[in-house]
C-alpha positions in Angstrom: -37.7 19.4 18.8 -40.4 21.3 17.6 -40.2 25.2 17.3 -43.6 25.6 18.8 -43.3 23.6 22.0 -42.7 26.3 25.4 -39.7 24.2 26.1 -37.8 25.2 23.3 -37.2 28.8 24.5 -33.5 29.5 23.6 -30.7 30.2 25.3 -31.2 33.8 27.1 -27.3 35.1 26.1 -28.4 39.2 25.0 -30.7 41.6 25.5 -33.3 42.2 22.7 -32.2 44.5 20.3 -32.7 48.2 21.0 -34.4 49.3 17.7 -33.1 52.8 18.0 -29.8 51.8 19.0 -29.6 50.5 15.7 -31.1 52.9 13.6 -28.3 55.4 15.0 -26.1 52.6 14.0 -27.2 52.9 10.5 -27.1 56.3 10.4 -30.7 56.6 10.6 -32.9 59.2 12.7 -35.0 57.1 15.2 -38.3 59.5 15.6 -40.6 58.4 18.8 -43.4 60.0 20.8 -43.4 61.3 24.2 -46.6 60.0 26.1 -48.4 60.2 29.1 -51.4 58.3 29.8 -51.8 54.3 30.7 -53.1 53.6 26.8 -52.1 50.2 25.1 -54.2 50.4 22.1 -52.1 54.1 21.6 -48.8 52.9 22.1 -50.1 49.7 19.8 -51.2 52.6 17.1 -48.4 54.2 17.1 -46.1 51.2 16.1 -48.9 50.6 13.2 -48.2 54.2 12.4 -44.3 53.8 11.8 -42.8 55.2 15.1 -39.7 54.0 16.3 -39.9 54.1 20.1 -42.0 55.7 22.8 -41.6 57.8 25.9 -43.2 57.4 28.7 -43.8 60.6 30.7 -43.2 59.3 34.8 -41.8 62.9 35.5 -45.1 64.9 34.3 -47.9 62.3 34.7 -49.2 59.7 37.2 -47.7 56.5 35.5 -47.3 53.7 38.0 -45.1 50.6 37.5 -47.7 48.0 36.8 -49.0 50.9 33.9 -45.9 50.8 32.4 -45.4 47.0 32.0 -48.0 47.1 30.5 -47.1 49.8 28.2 -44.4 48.1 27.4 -45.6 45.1 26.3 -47.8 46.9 23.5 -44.9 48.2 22.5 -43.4 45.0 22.4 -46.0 43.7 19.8 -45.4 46.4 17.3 -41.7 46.3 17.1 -40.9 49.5 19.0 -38.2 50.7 21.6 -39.6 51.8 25.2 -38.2 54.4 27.5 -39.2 55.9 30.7 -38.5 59.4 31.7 -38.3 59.9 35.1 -35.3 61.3 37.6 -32.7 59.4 38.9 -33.3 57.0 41.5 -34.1 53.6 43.1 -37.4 54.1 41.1 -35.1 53.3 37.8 -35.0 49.7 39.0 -38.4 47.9 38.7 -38.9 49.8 35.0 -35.7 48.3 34.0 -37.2 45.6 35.1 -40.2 45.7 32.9 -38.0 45.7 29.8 -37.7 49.3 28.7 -34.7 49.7 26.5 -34.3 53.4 27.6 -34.2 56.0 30.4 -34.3 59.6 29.7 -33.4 61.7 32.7 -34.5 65.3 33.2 -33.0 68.6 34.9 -29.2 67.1 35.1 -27.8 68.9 37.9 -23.8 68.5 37.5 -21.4 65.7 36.9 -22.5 64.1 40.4 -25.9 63.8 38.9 -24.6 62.1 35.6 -22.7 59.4 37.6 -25.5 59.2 40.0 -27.5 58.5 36.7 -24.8 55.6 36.0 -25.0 53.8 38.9 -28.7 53.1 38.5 -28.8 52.0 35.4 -25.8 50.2 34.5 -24.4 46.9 36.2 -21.1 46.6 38.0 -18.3 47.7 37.3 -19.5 50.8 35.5 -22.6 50.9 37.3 -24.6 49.9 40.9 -27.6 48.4 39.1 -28.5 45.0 41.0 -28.8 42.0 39.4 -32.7 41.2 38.5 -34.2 38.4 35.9 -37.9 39.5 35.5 -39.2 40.0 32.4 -36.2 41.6 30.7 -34.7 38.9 31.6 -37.2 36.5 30.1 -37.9 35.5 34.4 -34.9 33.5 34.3 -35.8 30.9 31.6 -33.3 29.9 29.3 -30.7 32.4 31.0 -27.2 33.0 29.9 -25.7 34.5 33.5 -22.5 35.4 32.7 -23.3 36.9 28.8 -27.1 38.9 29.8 -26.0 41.6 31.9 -23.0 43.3 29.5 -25.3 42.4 26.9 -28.4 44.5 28.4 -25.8 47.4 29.3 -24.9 47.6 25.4 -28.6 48.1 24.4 -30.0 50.2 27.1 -30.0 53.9 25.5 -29.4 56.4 29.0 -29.9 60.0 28.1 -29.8 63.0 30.5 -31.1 66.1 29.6 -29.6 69.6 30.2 -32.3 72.2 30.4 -30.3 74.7 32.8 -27.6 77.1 31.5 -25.5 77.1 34.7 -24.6 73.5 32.7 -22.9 74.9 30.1 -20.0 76.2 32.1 -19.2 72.4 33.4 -20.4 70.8 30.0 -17.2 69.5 29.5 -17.0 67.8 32.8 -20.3 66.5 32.5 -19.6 64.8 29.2 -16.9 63.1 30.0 -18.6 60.8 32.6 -18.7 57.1 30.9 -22.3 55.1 30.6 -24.4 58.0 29.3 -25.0 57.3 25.9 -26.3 60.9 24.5 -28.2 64.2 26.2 -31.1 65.7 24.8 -31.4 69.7 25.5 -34.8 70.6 27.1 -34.9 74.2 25.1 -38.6 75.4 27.2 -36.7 74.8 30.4 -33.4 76.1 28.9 -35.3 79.2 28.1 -36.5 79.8 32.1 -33.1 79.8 33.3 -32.1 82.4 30.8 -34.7 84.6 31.9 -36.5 83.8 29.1 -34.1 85.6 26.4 -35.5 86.4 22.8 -36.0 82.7 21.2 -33.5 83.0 18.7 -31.1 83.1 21.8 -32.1 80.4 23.1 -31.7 78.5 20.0 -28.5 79.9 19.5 -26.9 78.4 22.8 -29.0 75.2 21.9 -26.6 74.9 18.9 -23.6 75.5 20.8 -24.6 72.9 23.2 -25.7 70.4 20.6 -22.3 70.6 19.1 -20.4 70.5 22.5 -22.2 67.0 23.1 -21.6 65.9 19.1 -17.8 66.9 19.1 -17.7 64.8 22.7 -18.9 61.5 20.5 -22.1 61.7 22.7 -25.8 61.4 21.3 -27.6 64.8 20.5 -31.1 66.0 20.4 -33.1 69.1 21.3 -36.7 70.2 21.7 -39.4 68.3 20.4 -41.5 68.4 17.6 -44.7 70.3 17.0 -47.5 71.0 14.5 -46.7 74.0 12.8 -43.2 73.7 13.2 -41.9 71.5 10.3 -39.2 74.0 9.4 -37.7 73.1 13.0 -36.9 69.6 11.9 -35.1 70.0 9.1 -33.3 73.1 11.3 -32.5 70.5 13.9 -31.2 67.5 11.7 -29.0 69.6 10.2 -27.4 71.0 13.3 -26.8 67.8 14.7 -29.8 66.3 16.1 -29.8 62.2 16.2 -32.7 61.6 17.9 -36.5 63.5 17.4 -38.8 63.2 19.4 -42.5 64.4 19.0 -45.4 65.6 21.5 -48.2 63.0 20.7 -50.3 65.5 23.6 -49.6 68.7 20.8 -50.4 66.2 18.1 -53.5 65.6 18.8 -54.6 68.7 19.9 -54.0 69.9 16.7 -55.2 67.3 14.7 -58.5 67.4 17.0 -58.7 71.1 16.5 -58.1 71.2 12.8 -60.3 68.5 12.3 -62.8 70.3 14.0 -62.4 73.2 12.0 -62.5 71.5 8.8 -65.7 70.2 9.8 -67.0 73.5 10.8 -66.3 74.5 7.5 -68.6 72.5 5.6 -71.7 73.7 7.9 -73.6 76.8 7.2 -72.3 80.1 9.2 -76.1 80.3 10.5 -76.3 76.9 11.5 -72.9 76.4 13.8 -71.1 78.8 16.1 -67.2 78.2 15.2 -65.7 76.4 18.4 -62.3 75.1 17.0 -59.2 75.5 18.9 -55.8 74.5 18.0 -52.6 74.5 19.9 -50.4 77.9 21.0 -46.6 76.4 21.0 -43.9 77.8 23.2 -41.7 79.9 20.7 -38.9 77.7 22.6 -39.6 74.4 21.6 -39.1 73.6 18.2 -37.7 76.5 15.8 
């Protein structure tokens, strides 16, 4: 039969492949962008551009359901991993749904919390997730029932993030609850529940945490990356960080800025009042 005809869609037995499930594999850093408008052609850019996955940003920004199918699908095109982050709840369901290979859950509360996180996103028996073709499911064409539904489990990357220090005393606890992959340490938020300590305090106990998860055999990663911040990354990798994740809102008001600014530059100081301005980072991002 001929590989062209729509009637020779094999046999749906796995998941797609979760690029940055693999690239952990390989010992590779996955690097991604957190985003949070409804913008095709941007997620399409940035899997031109080389980046591994994207994040989309349902906790900060209006992002409905529909948006982020079709999100998704961009991302599709280019090769590259999609997650949502959003809390933990029935919500989880219909972006599963759309085929995101991730969900990256803020402000973890307790151990509760993690296996509430569990239950929505991973089928029975480690999970409550209900059984759904759609379009991660390839709407039930060519469906291998009995194979699909371990097989999406083992590619779906489930990350919770830990951005309050009354965590740290239950960390242990907490990461020993089965069907969240890794936990990524939200450092701004971190900082607020400390009071809002000197920053090198705050990256201190983001270390210790990091290495709590690492030594636990969990995922790690901290922050996110900014412009004029590139001595952070190195910082991070080497204190354990498996995943980075980049700002593309700080990105590009940066590059706008500085772009600006260089343009300013070549105009005449009578001829053009200077109007550039770039971004002001938290001190408890990225260090």
């Amino acid at each position: 039969m001929s590989p062209y005809l729509h009637n020779s869609i094999p046999t749906l037995a796995a998941s797609r492949p979760n690029r940055v499930k693999r690239l952990i594999a390989d010992g590779q850093i996955p690097v991604g962008c957190l985003i949070g408008s409804d913008a095709p052609w941007l997620v399409e850019m940035l899997g031109m551009t080389g980046y591994d996955f994207v994040t989309y940003d349902l906790e900060h920004e209006a992002i409905d359901v529909g948006s982020v199918a079709n999100l998704v699908r961009a991302a599709d095109t280019v090769g590259m991993t999609s997650i949502v982050r959003m809390p933990a709840s029935e919500a989880v369901v219909p972006m599963l749904t759309t085929g995101v290979q991730g969900v990256w859950v803020p402000d973890l509360r307790g151990r509760a919390h993690a296996e509430q996180i569990v239950e929505f996103t991973r089928h029975p028996p480690v999970g409550r997730r209900t059984f759904y073709t759609g379009r991660a499911g390839q709407y039930g064409v060519g469906f291998d029932y009995d194979r699909w539904t371990s097989a999406a489990d083992a590619e779906l990357l489930v990350v919770a993030m830990i951005e309050d220090i009354a965590l740290v005393d239950e960390l242990d606890e907490i990461l020993a609850v089965d069907g969240i992959d890794g936990y990524h340490v939200g450092s701004a938020d971190l900082a607020q529940s400390m009071g809002s300590p000197a920053p090198e305090r705050v990256e201190e106990v983001v270390g210790e945490i990091v290495t709590r998860i690492r030594e636990a055999g969990k995922l790690a990663s901290a922050g996110v990356v900014v412009a004029g911040a590139m001595d952070g990354v190195r910082s991070r990798v080497a204190k354990g960080d498996d995943i980075l994740t980049i700002s593309l809102g700080h990105v590009l008001t940066h590059a706008l800025g500085s772009f600006l600014e260089e343009v300013e530059r070549q105009i005449p100081d009578e001829r053009r009042i200077a109007t550039a301005r770039t971004l002001t980072p938290s001190p408890y991002v990225q260090r």
